[in-house]
C-alpha positions in Angstrom: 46.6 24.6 -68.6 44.8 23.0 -66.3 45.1 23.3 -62.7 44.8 20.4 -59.8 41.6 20.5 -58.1 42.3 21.2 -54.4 41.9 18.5 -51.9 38.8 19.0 -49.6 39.1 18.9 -45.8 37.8 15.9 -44.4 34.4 16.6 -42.3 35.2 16.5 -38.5 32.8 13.6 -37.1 29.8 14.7 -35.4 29.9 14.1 -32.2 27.5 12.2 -29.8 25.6 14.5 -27.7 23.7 13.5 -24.9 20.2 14.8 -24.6 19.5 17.8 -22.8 18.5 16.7 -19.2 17.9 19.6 -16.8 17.8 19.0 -12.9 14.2 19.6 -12.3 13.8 16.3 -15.2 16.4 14.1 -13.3 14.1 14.8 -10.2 11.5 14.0 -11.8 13.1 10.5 -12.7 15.0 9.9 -9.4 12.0 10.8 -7.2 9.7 8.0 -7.9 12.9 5.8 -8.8 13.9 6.0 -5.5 10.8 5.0 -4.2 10.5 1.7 -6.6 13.9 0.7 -5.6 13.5 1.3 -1.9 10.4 -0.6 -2.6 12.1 -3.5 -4.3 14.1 -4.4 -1.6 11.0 -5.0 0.9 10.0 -8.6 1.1 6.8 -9.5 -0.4 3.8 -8.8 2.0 2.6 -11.9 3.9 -0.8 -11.0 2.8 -0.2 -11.7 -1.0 -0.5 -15.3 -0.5 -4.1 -15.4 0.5 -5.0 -12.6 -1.9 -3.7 -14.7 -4.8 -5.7 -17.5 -3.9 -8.9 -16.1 -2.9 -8.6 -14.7 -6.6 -7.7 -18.1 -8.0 -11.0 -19.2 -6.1 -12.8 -16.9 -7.5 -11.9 -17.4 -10.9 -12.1 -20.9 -10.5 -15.7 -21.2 -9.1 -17.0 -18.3 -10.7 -18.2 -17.0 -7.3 -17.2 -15.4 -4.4 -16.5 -16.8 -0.7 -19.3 -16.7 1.5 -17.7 -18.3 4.3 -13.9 -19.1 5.1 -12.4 -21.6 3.5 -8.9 -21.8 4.1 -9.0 -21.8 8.2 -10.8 -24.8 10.2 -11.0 -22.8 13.0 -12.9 -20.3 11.4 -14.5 -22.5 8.7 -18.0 -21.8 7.9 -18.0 -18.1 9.4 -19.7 -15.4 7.7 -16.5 -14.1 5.2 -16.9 -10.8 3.7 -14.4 -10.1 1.0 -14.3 -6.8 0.3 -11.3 -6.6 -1.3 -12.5 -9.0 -4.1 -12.0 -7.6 -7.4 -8.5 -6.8 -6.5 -7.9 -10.3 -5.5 -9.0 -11.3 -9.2 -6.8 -8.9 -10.6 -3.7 -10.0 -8.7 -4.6 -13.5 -9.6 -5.1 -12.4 -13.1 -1.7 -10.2 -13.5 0.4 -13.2 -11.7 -0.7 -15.8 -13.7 -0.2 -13.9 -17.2 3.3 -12.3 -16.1 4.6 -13.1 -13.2 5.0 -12.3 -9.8 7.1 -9.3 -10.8 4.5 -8.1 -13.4 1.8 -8.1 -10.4 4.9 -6.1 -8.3 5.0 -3.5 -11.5 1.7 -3.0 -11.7 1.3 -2.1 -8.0 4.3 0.1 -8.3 2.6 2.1 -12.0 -0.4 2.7 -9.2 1.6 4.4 -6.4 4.3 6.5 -9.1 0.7 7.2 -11.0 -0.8 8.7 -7.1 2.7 10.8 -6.9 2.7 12.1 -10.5 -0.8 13.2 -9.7 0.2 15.2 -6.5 2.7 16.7 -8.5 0.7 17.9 -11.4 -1.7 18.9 -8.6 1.2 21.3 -7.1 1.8 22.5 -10.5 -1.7 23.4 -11.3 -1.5 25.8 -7.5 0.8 27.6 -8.9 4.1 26.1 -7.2 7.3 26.2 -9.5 8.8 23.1 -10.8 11.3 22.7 -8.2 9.0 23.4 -5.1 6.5 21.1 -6.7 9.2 18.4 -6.7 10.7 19.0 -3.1 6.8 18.8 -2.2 6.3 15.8 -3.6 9.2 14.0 -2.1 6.9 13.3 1.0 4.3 11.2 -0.8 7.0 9.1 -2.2 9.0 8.6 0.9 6.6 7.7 2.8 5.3 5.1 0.2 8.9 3.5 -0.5 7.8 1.1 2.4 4.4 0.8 1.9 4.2 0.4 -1.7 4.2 -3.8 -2.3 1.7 -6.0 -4.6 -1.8 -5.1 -1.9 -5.1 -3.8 -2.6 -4.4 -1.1 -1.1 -2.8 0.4 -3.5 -5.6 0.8 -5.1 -6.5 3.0 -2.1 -3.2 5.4 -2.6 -4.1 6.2 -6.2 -7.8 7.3 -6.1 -7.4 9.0 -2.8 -4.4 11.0 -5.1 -7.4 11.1 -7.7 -9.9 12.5 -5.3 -7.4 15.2 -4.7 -6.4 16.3 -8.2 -10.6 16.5 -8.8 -11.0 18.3 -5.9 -8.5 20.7 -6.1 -9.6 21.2 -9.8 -13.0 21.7 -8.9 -12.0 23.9 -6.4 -9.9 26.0 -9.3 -13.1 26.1 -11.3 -11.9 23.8 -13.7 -14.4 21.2 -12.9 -18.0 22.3 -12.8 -19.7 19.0 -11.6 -18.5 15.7 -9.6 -20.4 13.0 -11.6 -17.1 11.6 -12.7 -16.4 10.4 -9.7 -19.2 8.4 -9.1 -18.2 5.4 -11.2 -14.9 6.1 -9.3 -16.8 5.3 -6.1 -18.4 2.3 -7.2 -15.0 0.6 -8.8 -13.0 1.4 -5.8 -15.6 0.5 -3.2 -15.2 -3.4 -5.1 -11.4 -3.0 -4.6 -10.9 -2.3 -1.4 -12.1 -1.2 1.8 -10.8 2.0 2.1 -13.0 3.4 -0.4 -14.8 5.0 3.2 -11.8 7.5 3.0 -13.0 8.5 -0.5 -16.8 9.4 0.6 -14.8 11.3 3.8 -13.0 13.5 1.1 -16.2 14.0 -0.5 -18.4 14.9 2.7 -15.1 17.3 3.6 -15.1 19.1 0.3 -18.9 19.1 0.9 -18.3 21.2 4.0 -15.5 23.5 2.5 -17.8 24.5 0.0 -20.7 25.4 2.2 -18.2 27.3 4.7 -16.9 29.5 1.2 -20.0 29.4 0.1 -20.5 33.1 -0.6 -17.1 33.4 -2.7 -16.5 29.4 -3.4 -15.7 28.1 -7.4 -16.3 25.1 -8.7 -19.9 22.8 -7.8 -22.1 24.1 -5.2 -22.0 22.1 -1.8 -25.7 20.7 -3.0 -23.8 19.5 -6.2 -21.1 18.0 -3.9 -23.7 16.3 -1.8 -25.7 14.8 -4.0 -22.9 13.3 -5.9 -21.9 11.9 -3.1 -25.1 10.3 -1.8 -25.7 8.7 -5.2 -22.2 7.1 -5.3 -23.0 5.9 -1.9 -26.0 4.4 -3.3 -24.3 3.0 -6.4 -21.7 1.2 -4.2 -24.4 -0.9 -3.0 -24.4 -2.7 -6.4 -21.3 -5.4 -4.9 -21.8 -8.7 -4.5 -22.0 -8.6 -0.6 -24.7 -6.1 -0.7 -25.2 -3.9 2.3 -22.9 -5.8 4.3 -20.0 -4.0 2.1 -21.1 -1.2 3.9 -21.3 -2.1 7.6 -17.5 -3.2 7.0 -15.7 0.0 7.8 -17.9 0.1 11.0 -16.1 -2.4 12.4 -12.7 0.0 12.7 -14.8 2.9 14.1 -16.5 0.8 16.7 -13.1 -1.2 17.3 -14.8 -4.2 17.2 -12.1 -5.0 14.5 -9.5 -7.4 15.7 -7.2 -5.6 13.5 -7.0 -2.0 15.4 -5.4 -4.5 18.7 -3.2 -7.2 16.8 -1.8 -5.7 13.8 1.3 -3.7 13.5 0.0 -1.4 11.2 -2.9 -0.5 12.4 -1.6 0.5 15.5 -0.7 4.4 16.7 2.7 5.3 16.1 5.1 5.4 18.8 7.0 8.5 18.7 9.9 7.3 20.6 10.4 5.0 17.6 12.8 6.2 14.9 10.7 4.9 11.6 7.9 7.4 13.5 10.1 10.7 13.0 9.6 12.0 9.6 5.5 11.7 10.5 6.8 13.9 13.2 7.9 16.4 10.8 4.8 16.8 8.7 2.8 17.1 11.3 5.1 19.8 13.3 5.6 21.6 10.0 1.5 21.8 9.4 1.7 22.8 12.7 3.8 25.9 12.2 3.1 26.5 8.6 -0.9 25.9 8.9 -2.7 24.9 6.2 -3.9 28.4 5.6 -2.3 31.7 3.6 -3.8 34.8 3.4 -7.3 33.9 4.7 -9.3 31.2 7.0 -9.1 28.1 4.0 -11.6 25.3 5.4 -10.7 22.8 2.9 -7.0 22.9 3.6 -7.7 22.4 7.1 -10.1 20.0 7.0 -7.3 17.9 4.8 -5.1 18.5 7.7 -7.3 17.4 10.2 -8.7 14.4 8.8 -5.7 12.6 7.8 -3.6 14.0 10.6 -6.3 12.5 12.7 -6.1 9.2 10.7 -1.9 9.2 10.3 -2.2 9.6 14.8 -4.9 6.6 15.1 -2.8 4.0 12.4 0.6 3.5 11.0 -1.2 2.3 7.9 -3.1 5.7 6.8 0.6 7.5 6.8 1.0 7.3 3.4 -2.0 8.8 3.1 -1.2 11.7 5.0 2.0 12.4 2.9 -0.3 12.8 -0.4 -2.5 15.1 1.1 0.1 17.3 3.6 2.0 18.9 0.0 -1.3 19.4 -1.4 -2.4 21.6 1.9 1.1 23.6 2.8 1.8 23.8 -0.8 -0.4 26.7 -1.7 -0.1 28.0 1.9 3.2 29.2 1.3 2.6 30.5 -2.1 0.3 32.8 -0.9 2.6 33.8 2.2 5.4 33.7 0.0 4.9 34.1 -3.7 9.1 32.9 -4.3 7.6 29.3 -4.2 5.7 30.4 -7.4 8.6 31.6 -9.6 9.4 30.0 -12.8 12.4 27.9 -13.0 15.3 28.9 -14.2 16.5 28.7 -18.1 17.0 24.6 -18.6 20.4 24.3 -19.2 22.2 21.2 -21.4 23.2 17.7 -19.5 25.4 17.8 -17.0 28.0 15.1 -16.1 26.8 15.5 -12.7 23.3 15.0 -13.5 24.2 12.3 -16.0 26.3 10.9 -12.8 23.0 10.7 -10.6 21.1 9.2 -12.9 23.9 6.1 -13.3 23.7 5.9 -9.1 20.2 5.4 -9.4 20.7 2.9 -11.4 23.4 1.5 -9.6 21.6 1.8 -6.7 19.3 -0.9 -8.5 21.3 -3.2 -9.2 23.2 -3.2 -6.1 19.6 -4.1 -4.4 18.6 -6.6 -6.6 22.3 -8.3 -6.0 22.3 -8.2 -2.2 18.4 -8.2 -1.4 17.1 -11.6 0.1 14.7 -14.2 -1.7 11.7 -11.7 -1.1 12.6 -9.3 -4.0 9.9 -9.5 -6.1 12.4 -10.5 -8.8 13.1 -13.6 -7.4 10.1 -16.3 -8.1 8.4 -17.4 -5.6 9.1 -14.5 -3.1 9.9 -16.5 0.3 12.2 -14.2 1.6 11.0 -11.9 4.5 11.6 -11.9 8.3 11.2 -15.0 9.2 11.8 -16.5 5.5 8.4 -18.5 4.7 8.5 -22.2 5.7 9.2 -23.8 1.9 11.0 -27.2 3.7 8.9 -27.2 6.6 5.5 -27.0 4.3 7.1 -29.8 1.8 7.4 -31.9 4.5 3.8 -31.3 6.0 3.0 -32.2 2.2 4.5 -35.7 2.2 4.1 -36.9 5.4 1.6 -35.2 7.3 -1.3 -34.7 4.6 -4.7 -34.0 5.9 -3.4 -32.2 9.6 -4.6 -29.8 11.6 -1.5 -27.8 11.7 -1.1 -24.6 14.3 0.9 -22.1 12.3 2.9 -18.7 12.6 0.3 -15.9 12.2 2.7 -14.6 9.2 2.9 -17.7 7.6 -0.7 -18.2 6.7 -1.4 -17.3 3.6 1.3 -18.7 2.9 0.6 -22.3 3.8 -3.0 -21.1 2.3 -1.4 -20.6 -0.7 0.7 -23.8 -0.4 -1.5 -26.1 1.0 -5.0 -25.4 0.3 -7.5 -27.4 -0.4 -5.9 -30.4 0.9 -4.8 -28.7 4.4 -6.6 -25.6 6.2 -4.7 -23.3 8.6 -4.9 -22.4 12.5 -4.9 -18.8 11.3 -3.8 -16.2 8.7 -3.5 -12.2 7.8 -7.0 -12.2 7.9 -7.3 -10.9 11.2 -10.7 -9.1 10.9 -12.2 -12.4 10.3 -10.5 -14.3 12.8 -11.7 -12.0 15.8 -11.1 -13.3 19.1 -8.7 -15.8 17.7 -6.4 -13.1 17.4 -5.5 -12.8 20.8 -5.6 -16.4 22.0 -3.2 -17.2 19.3 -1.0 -14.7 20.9 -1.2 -15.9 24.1 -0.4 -19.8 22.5 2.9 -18.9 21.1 3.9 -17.3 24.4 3.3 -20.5 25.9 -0.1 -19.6 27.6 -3.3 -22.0 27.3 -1.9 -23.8 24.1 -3.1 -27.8 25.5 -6.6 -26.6 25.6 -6.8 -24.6 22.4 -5.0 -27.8 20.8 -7.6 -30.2 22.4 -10.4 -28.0 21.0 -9.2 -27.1 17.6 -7.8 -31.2 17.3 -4.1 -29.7 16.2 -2.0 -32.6 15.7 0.9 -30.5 13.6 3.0 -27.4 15.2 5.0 -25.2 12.2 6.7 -22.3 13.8 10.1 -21.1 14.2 12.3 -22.6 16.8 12.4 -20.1 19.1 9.3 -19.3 20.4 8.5 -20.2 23.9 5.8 -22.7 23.1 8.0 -25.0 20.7 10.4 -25.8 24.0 6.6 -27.1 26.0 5.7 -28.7 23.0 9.4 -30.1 22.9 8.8 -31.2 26.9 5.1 -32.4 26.5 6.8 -35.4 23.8 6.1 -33.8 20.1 8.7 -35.0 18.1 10.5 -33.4 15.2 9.8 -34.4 11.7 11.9 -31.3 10.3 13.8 -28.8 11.4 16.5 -26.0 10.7 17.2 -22.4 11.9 14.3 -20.7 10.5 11.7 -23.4 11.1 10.3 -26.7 13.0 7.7 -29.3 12.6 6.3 -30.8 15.5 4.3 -33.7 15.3 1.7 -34.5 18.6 2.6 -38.2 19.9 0.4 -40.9 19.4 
């Protein structure tokens, strides 16, 4: 007889398991994340403008700038664009995607100069997790300074200098030559490729002073390298004048080291100067050396702590090298910061949790940010927001004027305006020299008739309320536009 087959117990669904994300990989993620979002909400650098259109020039004429052409009061002066290849690059990374594309790629540059630091740490010796509470200095301190500039291209190779040098150092790297077409690329970039020769004389030095015990390439090697990258850097299309560039900051003849906010020595009364403070009270405290007298630790220290005191703008700079000098400091004073992270345990719903702020965290910024975020096309937000009415109207009814602008709105009105109008004056303080100051001393209200007279200014586009607008207002200009943010003044007749 036969017998019912028994019914088979239905499968219980698999279910959906999240992959395994361990703390150490959520820092990872939320590290640089943080920096990109902090980054985000920063309005697009007043410098862009002029730096997409010099590359547009550039591209379009198939040369370079000789002289300035976007100024009349500096028209026809000797122009030395240093920072000419990036200019063609932004140009190039705008026009194909975007103002937001050129924003990413600036952004792959400074997470690309922290992921090196890291791996650098790594390489010491440091565990995971000291590695990555290192590392949260570099990007920190470049959440604010990271924006669509040539100088990021400075952030990632002096982060590439490091990792070389640290793997030279380690023995892993028996010559420099690599980093000679390194030198010659970034010295077409941007300036600061004088930082990169510094590192190279430095680890030069520290060599010679370990000499008897050193790894890596002698101090010879290191020397030679270096002079022929020096050499090869002449190969630009301003010749030796590329080099007498960076003179200008060490003799101060630079307009830049007196006008410019960022170039300035930070104020330590100043809040946004504090965590600066830190670094350089903990290298202070901690020293760059462990065990034994390390000269090329110090000499890190030094150099950029020198630079970090002398400008706001080189404190990025010091955040990538300070983990990369206390790092293996306290490894060798304290071989805990060496251990092995624990087992990597399954996903959390906390860690899951973070990971959702961060993202949250995004959207919330792009959702309140102003009209600067970079995704928002074209980025005229900022502090003041870029004069969009007041330049449409200088368009229409004012075309071929010598108008006297905000120094922050130049390359934008560059950008705007150019060829058919030229600008007082623009970002480009360096060039502008001693314009620099008499500008400052016209929007206070000082000398402006006589600078007017001389430069023939017949159009004032500034915000309302400056001092100078309300003696312009009293001498008879009249208004063609104005709302909060902005006025047009037009001389009388």
């Amino acid at each position: 007889m036969a017998t019912a087959r028994p019914i088979a117990a239905p499968k219980p669904r698999a279910r959906l398991a999240l992959p395994a994300l361990s703390t150490h990989a959520l820092g990872l993620i939320l590290v640089p994340f943080a920096a990109v979002v902090v980054a985000l909400a920063q309005p697009a650098d007043f410098d862009y403008w002029w730096h997409r259109r010099t590359g547009e020039y550039i591209v379009h004429n198939l040369a370079l700038p000789r002289s300035d052409p976007f100024a009349f009061t500096t028209a026809g002066k000797t122009w030395v664009d240093h920072e000419w290849l990036s200019q063609v690059l932004m140009y190039g990374a705008e026009s194909l995607v975007g103002y937001l594309g050129l924003f990413l790629l600036c952004m792959a540059l400074g997470v690309a100069a922290w992921a090196l630091i890291y791996r650098l740490l790594r390489r010491e010796g440091l565990s995971e997790f000291a590695a990555l509470a290192l590392s949260i200095a570099p990007a920190a301190f470049g959440a604010t300074y990271w924006r669509a500039r040539p100088a990021m291209f400075t952030v990632f190779f002096v982060a590439l200098l490091l990792f070389e040098t640290y793997a030279a150092r380690r023995g892993e790297r028996r010559t420099l030559w690599r980093l000679v077409p390194v030198m010659l690329i970034w010295a077409n970039l941007h300036g600061g490729y004088v930082i990169g020769f510094a590192l190279i004389a430095a680890f030069a030095a520290a060599q010679w002073w370990d000499r008897a015990a050193a790894r890596g390439p002698s101090w010879r090697h290191i020397a030679i390298a270096g002079i022929i990258a020096f050499a090869l850097t002449g190969l630009n299309p301003y010749s030796y004048k590329l080099w007498e560039y960076p003179l200008t900051y060490l003799g101060g003849s630079n307009a830049s080291l007196a006008q410019v906010d960022e170039w300035q020595s930070p104020d330590f009364h100043q809040l946004r100067n504090l965590p600066l403070a830190a670094l350089l009270l903990s290298a202070m405290l901690i020293g760059a050396n462990g065990r034994r007298f390390d000269a090329w630790r110090t000499l890190l220290v030094l150099l950029f702590g020198a630079m970090a005191l002398q400008s706001l703008r080189h404190q990025p700079l010091f955040a990538l090298v300070w983990p990369c000098a206390i790092g293996p400091s306290l490894l060798e004073r304290w071989p805990a910061f060496g251990r092995g992270a624990p087992p990597r345990a399954r996903a959390t719903a906390l860690n899951y949790g973070l990971l959702a702020a961060g993202v949250a965290a995004l959207i919330t910024v792009v959702a309140i940010s102003p009209d600067g975020i970079p995704l928002r096309s074209p980025p005229t937000g900022g502090s003041p927001p870029y004069p969009v009415a007041g330049a449409a109207y200088i368009e229409q009814h004012q075309r071929g004027a010598r108008v006297f602008n905000l120094y922050e709105w130049g390359g934008y009105l560059i950008d705007r305006l150019y060829p058919h109008e030229r600008v007082f004056i623009d970002g480009r303080a360096d060039l502008h020299g001693d314009l620099v100051p008499e500008y400052d001393a016209i929007v206070r209200g000082k000398g402006w008739q006589q600078a007017f007279d001389r430069y023939s200014v017949t159009v004032a586009l500034l915000p309302p309320q400056l001092p100078v607008v309300e003696q312009l207002r009293a001498a008879g200009w009249t208004t063609g536009y104005e709302d909060a943010d902005q006025v047009v003044l037009v001389k009388p007749r």
